[in-house]
LOMI-190479 format. One record per residue (C-alpha): residue in three letters; x, y, z. Coordinates in Angstrom, 3 decimals. Layout:
REM residues N
R   resn          u          v          w
R    ALA          X          Y          Z
...
REM end
This chain:
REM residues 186
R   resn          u          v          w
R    UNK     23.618      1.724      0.122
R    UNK     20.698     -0.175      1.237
R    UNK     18.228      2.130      3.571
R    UNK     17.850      5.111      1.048
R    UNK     14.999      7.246      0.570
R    UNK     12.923      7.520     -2.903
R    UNK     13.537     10.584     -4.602
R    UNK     13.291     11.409     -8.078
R    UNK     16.331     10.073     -9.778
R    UNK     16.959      7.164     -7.399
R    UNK     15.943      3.262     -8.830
R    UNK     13.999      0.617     -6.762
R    UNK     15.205     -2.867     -6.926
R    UNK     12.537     -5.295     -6.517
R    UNK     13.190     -7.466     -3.759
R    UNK     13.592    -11.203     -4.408
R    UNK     10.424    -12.160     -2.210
R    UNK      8.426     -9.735     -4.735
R    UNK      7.271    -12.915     -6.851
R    UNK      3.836    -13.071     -6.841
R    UNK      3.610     -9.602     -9.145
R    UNK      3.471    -10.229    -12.639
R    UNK      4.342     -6.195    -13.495
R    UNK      7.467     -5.929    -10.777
R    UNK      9.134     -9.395    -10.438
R    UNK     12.642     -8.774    -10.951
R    UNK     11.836     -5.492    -11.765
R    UNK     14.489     -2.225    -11.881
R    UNK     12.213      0.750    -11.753
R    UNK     13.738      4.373    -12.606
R    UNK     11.688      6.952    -10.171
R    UNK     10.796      9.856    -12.254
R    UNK      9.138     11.755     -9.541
R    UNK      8.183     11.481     -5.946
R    UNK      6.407     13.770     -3.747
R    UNK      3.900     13.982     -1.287
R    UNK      1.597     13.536     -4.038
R    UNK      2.743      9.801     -4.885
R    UNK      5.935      8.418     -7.382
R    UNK      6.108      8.483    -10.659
R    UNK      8.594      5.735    -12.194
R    UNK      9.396      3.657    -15.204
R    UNK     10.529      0.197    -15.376
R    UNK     13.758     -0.283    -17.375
R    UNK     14.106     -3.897    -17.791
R    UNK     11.111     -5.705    -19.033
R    UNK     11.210     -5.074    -22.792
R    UNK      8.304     -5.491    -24.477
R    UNK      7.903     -8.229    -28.135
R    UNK      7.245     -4.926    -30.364
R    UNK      9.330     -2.100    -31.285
R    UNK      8.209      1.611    -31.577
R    UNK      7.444      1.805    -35.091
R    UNK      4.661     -1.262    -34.709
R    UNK      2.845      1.393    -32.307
R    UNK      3.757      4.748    -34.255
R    UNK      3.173      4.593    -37.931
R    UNK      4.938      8.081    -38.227
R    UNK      8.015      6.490    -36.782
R    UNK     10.072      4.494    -38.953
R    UNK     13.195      3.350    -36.975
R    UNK     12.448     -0.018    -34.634
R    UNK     13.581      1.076    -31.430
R    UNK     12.285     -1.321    -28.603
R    UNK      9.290     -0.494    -26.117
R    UNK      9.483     -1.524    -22.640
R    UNK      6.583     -2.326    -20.134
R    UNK      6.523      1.034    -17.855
R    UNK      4.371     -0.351    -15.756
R    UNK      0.785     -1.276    -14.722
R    UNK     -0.269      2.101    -15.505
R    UNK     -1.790      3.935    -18.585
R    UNK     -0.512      0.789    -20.630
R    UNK     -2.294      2.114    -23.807
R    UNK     -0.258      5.492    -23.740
R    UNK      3.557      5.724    -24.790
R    UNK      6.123      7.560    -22.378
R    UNK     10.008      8.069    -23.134
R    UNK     12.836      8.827    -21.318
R    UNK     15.830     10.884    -23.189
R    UNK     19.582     12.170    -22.564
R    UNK     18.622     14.959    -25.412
R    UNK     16.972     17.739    -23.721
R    UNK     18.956     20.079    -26.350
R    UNK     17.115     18.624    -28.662
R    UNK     13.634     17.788    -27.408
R    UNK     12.125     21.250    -26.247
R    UNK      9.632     20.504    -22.777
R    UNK     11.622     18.058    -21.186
R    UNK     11.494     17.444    -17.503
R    UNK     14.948     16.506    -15.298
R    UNK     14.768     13.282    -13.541
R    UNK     18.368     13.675    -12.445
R    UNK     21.608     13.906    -13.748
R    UNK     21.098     14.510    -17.323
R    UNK     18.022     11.960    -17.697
R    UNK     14.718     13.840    -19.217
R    UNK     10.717     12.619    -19.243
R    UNK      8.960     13.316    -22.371
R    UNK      8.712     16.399    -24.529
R    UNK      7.544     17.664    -27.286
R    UNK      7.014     14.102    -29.240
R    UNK      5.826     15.077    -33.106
R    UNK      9.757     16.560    -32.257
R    UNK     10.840     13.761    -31.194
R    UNK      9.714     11.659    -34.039
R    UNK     11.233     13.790    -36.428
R    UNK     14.574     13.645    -34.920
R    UNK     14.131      9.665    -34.513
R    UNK     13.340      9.434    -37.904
R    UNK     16.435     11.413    -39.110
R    UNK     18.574      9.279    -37.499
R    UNK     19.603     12.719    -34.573
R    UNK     18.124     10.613    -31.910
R    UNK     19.524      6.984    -31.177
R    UNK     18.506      3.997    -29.141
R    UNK     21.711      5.126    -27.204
R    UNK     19.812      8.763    -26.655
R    UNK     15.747      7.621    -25.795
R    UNK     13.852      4.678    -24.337
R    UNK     10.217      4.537    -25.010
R    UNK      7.906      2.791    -22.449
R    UNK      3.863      1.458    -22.605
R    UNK      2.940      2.376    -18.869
R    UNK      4.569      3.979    -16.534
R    UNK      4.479      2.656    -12.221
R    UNK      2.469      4.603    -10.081
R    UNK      2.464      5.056     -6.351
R    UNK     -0.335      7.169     -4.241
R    UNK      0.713      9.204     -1.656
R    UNK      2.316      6.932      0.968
R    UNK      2.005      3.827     -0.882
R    UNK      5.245      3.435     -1.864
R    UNK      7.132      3.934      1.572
R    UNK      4.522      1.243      2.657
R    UNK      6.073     -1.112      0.111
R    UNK      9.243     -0.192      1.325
R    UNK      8.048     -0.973      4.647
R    UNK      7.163     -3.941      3.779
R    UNK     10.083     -4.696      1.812
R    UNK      8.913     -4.939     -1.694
R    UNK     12.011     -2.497     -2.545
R    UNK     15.720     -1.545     -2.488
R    UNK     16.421      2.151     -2.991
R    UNK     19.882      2.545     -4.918
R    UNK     21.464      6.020     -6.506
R    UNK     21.803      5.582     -9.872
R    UNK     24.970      5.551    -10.434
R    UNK     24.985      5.365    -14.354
R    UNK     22.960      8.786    -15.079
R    UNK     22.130      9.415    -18.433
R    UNK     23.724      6.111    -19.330
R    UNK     20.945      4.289    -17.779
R    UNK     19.327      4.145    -21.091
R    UNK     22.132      1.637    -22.358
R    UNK     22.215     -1.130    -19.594
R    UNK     21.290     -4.141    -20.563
R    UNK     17.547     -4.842    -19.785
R    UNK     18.326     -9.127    -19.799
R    UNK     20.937     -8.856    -16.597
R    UNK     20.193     -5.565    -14.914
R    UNK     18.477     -7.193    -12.158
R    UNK     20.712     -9.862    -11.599
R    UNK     23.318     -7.430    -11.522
R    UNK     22.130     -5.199     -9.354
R    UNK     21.386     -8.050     -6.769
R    UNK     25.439     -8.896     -7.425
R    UNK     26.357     -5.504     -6.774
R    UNK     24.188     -5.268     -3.170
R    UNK     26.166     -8.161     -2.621
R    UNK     25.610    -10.613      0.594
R    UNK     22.114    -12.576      0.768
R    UNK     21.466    -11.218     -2.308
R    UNK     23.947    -12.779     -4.462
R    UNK     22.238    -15.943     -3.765
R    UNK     19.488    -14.504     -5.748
R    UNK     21.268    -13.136     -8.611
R    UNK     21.636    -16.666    -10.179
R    UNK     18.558    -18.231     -8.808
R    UNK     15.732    -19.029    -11.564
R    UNK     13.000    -16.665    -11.896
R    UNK     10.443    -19.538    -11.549
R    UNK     12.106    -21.398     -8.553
R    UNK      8.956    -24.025     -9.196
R    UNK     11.280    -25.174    -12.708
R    UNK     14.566    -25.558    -10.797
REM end
């Protein structure tokens, strides 16, 4: 498992020794895209203190807003499992979808067509030049995995996901599945 290539659809595991950066510590990042161009990718664990109708007036249901990444911070992205519904969606892989038509999207949020099971709405997204990001894996900032949940990636739990994908790599890593974020307060 460990040894994959990025591609669109696949998710990078921050390595334990990536500790020193505040936006990908214990980070699982879904890619979104990934070309020659650079990557494209959204971090789904690091929820964020507001929900989406603190940010959206029009939007009246308090779905929670995750940290994306270092990137654009002041403009909203989502992820979906609704591309039925939400007309110029763009595949990730395996029935996940990037944006669409959003004044859509807040219609159908509002009606109660779209769930927090169905969309997950990010400030940020992570960026990568071209290049960058295999030197990180170089370097050993990452862990390509397939994502093996699909479109229920949405719906894992953002508190553990890290800590249970370092269980699931198994080996040195479970040693860092229950080891304290800040190993300076053990």
């Amino acid at each position: 498992m460990i040894g994959l290539k990025p591609k669109k659809g696949k998710l990078l595991i921050a390595e334990p020794s990536l500790t020193g950066d505040v936006s990908f510590n214990r980070s699982v990042v879904l890619l979104a895209e990934h070309n020659d161009e650079g990557s494209v990718g959204f971090i789904l664990n690091k929820p964020l203190s507001y929900s989406i109708n603190d940010l959206v007036e029009e939007i009246e249901m308090p779905f929670p807003v995750f940290n994306g990444g270092p990137v654009e911070q002041d403009n909203l992205y989502f992820i979906h499992k609704v591309p039925d519904l939400i007309p110029n969606s763009v595949e990730i892989s395996d029935g996940i979808y990037w944006g669409g038509d959003f004044e859509i999207t807040v219609m159908l949020v509002n009606s109660g067509k779209i769930s927090q099971k169905d969309i997950r709405f990010f400030l940020g997204y992570s960026g990568w030049a071209s290049l960058q990001l295999d030197q990180e894996l170089d370097s050993k900032s990452w862990i390509v995995v397939v994502n093996k949940y699909e479109s229920d990636i949405i719906q894992q739990p953002a508190n553990s996901f890290w800590r249970d994908k370092m269980m699931e790599l198994g080996g040195q890593y479970l040693l860092w599945s229950n080891a304290p974020e800040n190993p300076s307060l053990n």
